[in-house]
C-alpha positions as CSV (number, residue, x, y, z in Angstrom):
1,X,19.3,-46.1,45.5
2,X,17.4,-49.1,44.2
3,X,17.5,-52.6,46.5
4,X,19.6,-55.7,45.9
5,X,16.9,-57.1,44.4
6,X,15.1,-54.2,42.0
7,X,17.3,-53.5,39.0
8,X,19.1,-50.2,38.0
9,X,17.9,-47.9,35.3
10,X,20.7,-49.3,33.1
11,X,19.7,-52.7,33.8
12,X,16.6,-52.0,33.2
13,X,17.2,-50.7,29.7
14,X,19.8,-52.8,28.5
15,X,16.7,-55.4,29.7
16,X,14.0,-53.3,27.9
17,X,17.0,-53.3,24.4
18,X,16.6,-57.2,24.4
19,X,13.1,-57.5,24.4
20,X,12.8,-55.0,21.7
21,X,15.6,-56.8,19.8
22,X,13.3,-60.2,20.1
23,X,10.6,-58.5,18.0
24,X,13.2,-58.0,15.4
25,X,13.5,-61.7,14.7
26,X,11.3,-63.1,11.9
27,X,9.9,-66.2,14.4
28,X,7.6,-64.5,16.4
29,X,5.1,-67.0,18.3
30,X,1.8,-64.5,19.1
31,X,1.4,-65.6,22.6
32,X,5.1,-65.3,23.4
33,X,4.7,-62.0,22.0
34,X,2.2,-60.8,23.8
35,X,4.0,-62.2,26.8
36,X,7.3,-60.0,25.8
37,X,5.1,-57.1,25.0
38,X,3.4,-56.4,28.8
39,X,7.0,-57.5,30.2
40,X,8.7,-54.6,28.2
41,X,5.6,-52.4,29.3
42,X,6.4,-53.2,33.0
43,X,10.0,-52.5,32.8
44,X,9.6,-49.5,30.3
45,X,6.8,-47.9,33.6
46,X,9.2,-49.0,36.1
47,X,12.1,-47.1,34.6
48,X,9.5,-44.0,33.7
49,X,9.0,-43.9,37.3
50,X,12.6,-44.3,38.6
51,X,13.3,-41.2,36.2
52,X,10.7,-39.5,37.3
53,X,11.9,-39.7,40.8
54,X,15.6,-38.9,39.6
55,X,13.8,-35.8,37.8
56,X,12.2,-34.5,41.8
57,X,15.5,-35.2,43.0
58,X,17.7,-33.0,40.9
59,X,14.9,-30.0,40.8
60,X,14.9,-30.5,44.9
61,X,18.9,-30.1,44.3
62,X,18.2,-27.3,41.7
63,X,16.0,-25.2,44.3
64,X,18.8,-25.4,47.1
65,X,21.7,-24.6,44.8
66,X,19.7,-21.7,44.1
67,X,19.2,-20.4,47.2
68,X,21.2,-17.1,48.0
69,X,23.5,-18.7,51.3
């Protein structure tokens, strides 16, 4: 479960949706940019890695369900 202060997936989607909904606009400034590029690429690894961990967590669930009892 993340911490009060890390974001959830969703948040960090919704987050990762506006950034790539700047880029639409026909105003861009290069170095703000740049600036909103390697944001979205830290929130798009962070939220690689939270799936990622959600992925070892259902195949841990997977393996026990399984199981003969």
């Amino acid at each position: 479960m993340p911490s009060k202060n890390e974001p959830t997936l969703q948040q960090q989607l919704a987050e990762l949706d506006e950034v790539l909904a700047w880029f639409d606009r026909s105003d861009i400034d290069l170095d703000e940019a740049l600036a909103k590029f390697d944001h979205g690429v830290k929130i798009a690894e962070s939220a690689k890695s939270k799936l990622t961990e959600l992925e070892n967590k259902i195949s841990v669930l997977k393996q026990r369900f399984d199981q003969p009892v």
